[in-house]
C-alpha positions in Angstrom: 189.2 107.6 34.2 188.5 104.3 35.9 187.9 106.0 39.0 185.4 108.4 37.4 183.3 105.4 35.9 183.3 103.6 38.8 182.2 106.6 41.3 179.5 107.9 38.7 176.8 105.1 39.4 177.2 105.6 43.1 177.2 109.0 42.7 173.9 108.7 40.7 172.7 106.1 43.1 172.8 108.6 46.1 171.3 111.1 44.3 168.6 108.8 42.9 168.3 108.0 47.1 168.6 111.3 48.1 165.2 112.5 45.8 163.2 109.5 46.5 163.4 110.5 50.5 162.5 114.0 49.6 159.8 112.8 47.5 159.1 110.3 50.7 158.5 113.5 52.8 156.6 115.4 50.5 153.9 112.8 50.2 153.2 112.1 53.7 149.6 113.3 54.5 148.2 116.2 56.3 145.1 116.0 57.7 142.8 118.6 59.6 140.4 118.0 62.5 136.9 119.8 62.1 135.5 119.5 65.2 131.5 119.3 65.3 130.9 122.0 67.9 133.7 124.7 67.8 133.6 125.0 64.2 129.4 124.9 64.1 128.8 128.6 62.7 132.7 128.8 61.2 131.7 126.0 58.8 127.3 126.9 58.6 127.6 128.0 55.1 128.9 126.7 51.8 131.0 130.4 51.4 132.6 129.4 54.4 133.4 125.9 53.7 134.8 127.4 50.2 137.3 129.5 52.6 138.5 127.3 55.4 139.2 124.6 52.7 141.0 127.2 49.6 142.9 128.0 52.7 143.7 124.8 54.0 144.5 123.7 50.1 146.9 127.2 50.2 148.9 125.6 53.4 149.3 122.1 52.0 146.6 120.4 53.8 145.5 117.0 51.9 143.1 115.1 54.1 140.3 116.8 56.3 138.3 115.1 59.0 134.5 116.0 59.2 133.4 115.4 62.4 129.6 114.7 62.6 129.1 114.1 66.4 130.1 115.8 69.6 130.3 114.4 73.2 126.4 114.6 73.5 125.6 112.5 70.9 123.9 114.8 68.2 124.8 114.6 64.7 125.0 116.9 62.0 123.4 115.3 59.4 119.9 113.9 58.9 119.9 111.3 61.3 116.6 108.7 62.2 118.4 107.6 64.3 120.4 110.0 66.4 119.5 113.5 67.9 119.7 115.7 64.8 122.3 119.6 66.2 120.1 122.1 64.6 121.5 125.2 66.4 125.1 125.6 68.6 125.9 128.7 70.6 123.0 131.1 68.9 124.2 129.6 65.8 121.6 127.8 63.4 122.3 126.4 60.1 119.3 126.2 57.4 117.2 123.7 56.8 118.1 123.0 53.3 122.0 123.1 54.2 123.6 119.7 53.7 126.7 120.1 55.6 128.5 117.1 54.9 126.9 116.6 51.1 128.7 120.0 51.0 132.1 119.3 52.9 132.4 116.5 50.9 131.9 117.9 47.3 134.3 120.9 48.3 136.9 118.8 49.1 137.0 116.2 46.6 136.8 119.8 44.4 140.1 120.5 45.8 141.8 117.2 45.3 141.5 117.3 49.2 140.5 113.5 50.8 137.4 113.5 53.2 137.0 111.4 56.3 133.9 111.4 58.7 134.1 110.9 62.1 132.0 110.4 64.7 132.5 110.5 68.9 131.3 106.7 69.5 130.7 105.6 73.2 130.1 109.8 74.8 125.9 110.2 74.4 125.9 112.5 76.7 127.0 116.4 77.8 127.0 116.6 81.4 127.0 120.5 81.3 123.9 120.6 80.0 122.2 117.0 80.6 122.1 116.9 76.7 122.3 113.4 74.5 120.7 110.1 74.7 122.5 109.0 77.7 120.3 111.4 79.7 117.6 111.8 77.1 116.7 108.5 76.5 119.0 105.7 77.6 120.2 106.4 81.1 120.6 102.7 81.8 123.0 102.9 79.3 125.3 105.0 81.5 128.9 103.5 82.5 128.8 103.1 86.3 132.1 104.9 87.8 133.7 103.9 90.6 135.0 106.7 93.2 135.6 107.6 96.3 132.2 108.0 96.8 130.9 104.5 95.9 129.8 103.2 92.5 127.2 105.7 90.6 126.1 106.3 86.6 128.7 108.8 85.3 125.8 111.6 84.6 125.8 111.7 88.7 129.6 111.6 89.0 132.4 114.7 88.9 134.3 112.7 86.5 135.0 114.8 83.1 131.9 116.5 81.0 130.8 113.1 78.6 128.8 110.8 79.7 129.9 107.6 78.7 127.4 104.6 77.5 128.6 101.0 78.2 130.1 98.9 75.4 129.1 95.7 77.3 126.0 95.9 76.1 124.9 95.0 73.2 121.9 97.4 72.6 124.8 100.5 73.1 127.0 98.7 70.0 123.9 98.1 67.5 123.0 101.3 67.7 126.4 103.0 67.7 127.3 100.8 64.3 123.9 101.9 62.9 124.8 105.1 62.9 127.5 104.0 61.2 125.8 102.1 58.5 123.3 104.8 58.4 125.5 107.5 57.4 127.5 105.8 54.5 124.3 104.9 53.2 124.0 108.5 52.5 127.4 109.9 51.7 130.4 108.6 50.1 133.4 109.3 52.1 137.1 108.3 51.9 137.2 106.8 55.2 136.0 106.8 58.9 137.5 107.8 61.9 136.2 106.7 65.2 136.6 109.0 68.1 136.2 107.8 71.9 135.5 104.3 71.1 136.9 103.5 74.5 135.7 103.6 78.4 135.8 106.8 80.2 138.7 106.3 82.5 140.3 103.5 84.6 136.8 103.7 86.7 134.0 102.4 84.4 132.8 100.4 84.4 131.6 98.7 87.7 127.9 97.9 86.4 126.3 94.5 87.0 126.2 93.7 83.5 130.4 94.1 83.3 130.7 92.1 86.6 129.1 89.5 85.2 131.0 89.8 82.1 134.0 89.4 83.8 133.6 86.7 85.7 132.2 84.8 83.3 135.7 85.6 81.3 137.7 84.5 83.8 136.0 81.6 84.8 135.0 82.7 88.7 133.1 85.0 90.8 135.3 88.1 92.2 134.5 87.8 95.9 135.0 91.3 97.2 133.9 93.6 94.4 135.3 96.3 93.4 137.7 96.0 95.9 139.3 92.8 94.0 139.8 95.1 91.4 141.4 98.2 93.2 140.9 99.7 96.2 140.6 103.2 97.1 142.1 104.6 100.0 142.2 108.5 100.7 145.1 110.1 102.1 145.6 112.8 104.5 146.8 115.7 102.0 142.9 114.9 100.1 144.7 112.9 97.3 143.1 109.2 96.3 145.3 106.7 96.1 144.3 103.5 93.7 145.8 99.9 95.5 145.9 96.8 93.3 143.5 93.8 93.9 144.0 90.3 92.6 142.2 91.2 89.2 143.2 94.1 88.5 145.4 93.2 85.5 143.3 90.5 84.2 140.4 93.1 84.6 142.4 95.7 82.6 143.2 92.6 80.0 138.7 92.3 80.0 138.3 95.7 79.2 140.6 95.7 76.2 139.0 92.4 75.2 135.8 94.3 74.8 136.8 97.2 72.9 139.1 94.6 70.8 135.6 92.8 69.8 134.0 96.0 69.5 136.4 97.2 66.9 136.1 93.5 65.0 132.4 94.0 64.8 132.4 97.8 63.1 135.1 97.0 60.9 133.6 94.3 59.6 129.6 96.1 59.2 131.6 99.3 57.8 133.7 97.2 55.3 130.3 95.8 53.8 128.3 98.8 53.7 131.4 99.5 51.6 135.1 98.2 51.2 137.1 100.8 49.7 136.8 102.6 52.8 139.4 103.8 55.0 138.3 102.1 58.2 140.6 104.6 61.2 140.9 105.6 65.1 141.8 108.3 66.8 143.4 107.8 70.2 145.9 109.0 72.8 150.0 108.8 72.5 150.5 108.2 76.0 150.4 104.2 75.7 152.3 103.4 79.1 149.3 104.7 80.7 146.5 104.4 78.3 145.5 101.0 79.7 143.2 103.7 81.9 141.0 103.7 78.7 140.7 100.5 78.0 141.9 100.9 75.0 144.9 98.2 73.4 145.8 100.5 70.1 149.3 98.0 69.7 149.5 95.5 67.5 149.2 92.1 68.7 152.8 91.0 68.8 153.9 93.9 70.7 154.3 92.4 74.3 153.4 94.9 77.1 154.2 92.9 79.6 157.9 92.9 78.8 158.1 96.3 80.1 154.8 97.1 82.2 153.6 95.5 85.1 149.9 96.3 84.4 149.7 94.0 81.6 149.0 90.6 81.7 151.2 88.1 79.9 148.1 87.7 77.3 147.1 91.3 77.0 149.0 91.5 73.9 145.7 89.4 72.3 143.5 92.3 72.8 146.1 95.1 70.6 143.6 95.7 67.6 146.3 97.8 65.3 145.6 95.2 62.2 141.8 96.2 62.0 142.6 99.6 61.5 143.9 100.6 58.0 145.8 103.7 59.4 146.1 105.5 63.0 145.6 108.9 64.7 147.7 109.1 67.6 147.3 112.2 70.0 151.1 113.5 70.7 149.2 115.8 72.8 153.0 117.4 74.7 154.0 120.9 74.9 157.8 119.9 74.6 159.0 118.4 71.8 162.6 116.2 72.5 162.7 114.0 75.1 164.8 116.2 76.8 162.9 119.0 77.3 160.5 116.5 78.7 162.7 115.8 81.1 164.1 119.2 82.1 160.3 120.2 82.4 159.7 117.4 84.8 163.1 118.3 87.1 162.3 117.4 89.9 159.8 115.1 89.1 156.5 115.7 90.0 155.2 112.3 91.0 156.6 110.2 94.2 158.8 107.6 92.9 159.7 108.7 90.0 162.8 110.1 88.4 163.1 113.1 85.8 164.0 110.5 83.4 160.9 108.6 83.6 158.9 111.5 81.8 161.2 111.4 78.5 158.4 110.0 76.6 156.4 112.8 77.8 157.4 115.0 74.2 156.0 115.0 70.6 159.3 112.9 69.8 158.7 110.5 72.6 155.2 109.6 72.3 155.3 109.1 68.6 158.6 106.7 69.5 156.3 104.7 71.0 153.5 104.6 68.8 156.1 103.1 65.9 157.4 100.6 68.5 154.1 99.6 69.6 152.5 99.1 66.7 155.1 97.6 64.8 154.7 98.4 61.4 150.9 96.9 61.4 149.8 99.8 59.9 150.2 104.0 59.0 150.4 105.9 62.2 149.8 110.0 61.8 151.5 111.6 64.6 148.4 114.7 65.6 148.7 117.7 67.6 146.7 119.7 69.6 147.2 123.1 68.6 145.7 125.1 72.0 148.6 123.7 73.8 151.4 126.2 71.9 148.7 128.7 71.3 148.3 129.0 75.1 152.1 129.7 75.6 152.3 132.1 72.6 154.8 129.9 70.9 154.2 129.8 67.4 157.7 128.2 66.6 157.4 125.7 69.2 154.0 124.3 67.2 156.4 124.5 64.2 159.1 122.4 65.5 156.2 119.5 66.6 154.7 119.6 63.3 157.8 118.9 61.6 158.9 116.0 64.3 155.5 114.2 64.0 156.3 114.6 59.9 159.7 113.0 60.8 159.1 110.5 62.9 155.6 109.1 62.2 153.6 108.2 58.6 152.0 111.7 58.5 150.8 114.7 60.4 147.3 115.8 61.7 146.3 118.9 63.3 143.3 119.4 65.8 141.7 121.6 65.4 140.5 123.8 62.5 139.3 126.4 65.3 142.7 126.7 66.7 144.5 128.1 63.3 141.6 130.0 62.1 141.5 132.5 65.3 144.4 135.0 64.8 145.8 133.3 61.7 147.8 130.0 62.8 147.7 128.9 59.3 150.2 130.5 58.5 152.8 128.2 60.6 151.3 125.0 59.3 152.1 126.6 56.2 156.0 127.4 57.3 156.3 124.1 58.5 155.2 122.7 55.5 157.3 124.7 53.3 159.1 122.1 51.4 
């Protein structure tokens, strides 16, 4: 009898335990990715917001993301400041249609929270020379750095978005005015920003970010770029990047900027109003996303312990506790690290082992993202849902969605688009199944 009233509080105890994790796991947020473009005509009426969101409710989606701004720069609401999309792909939405009024309204209907985001330093589509970075501001234009010399992105091969410089201050006013603009108008639960970074690892080489630099490290750079890097190309056509003396203090710059970007939006969006959610969206791949220019860590994560591109004072420029939550991209087909490896045997790059690539995997990637950020703040694991679809592996999204749910603060899903073409709500809606 002693034994029984001894055991029965533990007993209780684990069970008590046991239900609070389940509860734990059932809480955790889902959110959805509208993308501005692809889902233009798909979300052009209030009857079809009414059905995309009922079936998002019907999966267990909680959280959407309205996104009000595509690489070129328009936006979809009544902007006086920005471009104004009226019509996408033959598609044109009424006059009298208020798109995010509505999205909003239909959500909050649904006990569903609302985000808005908006692409931040892409004004420009270089398929079609559309946005202000061709329109109006092509001064604004990051300079890239090739092969081929130094030239404003609109005139390189580099990607389709045309990237505008965050060095300068007249490109940050008027990308946190369209912030402060648009929560004048709506009430939202939070914001998300999207591309608030550089281009890739070459922009940018303008005067305006030479000078920058030098006057942040206290000294002319005598051979530009070549201080930086130097490009040499090899006999099979591939470019090869070699090191100059800045290059890691340049890479620590860039950060720097974006760091002081984020400070300044945070702080204009928490006046216009506090209660909001103030969020990013980036890439998982953090060993590499230094290419970005873009520290997404928190500040007492050292880099340097374990890459030799970061500076012993890189760590400064992680901007994790400005954000009140996260989007990581766990953009990987395979989801353990060791499919990642198998998929990489033999590895692909010259120096490298299969074992290398382990972090190359939904579980990897978000393993980092929790070390890196260390606890600062809510990370959601997200997933790019073309990548199964392109493989036919329905099971395979599954089994990410539920390792993202497992191993980070939440899951979300990009993009709307993706499950609404031959019905892949229904998995988000297995892996769900509590």
């Amino acid at each position: 009898m002693g034994v029984t009233i001894m055991h029965a509080p533990k007993a209780l105890t684990l069970l008590t335990l046991a239900f609070s994790l389940q509860l734990l796991a059932a809480e955790k947020p889902v959110f959805l990715w509208l993308d501005a473009h692809a889902n233009f005509a798909r979300l052009g009426t209030k009857d079809s917001i009414i059905r995309v969101l009922d079936k998002a409710e019907s999966v267990g989606i909680t959280a959407v993301i309205i996104d009000l701004r595509g690489i070129d720069g328009y936006v979809l609401y009544p902007s006086r400041i920005a471009p104004v999309l009226k019509e996408c792909e033959g598609f044109k939405r009424a006059d009298n249609f208020d798109y995010v009024g509505t999205m909003l309204s239909e959500a909050r209907r649904r006990g569903l929270k609302a985000y808005l985001s908006m692409n931040t330093f892409s004004e420009g589509d270089k398929r079609n020379k559309k946005g202000i970075a061709y329109e109006k501001h092509p001064e604004w234009q990051v300079k890239v750095y090739s092969k081929d010399g130094i030239v404003p992105i609109g005139e390189s091969k580099e990607g389709i978005a045309a990237f505008v410089n965050p060095i300068l201050p007249e490109v940050r006013e008027y990308e946190c005015s369209l912030w402060e603009e648009v929560l004048h108008m709506y009430k939202a639960d939070g914001i998300v920003l999207d591309r608030a970074r550089y281009s890739s690892i070459a922009s940018d080489f303008s005067d305006a970010s030479r000078k920058a630099f030098e006057k942040y490290i206290g000294k002319p750079v005598k051979c530009w770029p070549y201080d930086i890097y130097t490009l040499c190309v090899l006999a099979d056509g591939k470019v090869k990047q070699d090191r100059g003396p800045h290059f890691r203090k340049w890479l620590e710059w860039r950060a720097q900027v974006i760091y002081n970007f984020f400070s300044e939006i945070r702080a204009r969006v928490k006046k216009s109003d506090s209660t909001l959610a103030f969020t990013d969206y980036v890439g998982a791949w953090y060993p590499i996303y230094y290419d970005m220019g873009v520290n997404w860590a928190s500040p007492k994560y050292h880099p340097e312990k374990e890459y030799d591109w970061a500076t012993p004072t890189y760590h400064r420029t992680g901007y994790a506790p400005l954000l009140d939550f996260l989007f990581v991209g766990t953009y990987f087909y395979d989801v353990t690290k060791g499919e990642a490896i198998k998929s990489h045997t033999p590895a692909p790059d010259e120096g490298k082992k299969p074992a290398d690539y382990w972090w190359y995997s939904v579980d990897g990637s978000a393993e980092i993202a929790m070390k890196v950020t260390k606890g600062a703040l809510p990370v959601y694991g997200s997933l790019y849902v073309q990548q199964y679809k392109d493989k036919k592996d329905p099971q395979q999204f599954i089994r990410a969605m539920k390792a993202d749910l497992k191993l980070t603060n939440g899951l979300m899903i990009f993009d709307l688009v993706h499950l609404d073409t031959d019905d892949w709500w229904q998995y988000v809606k297995q892996a769900l199944k509590r």
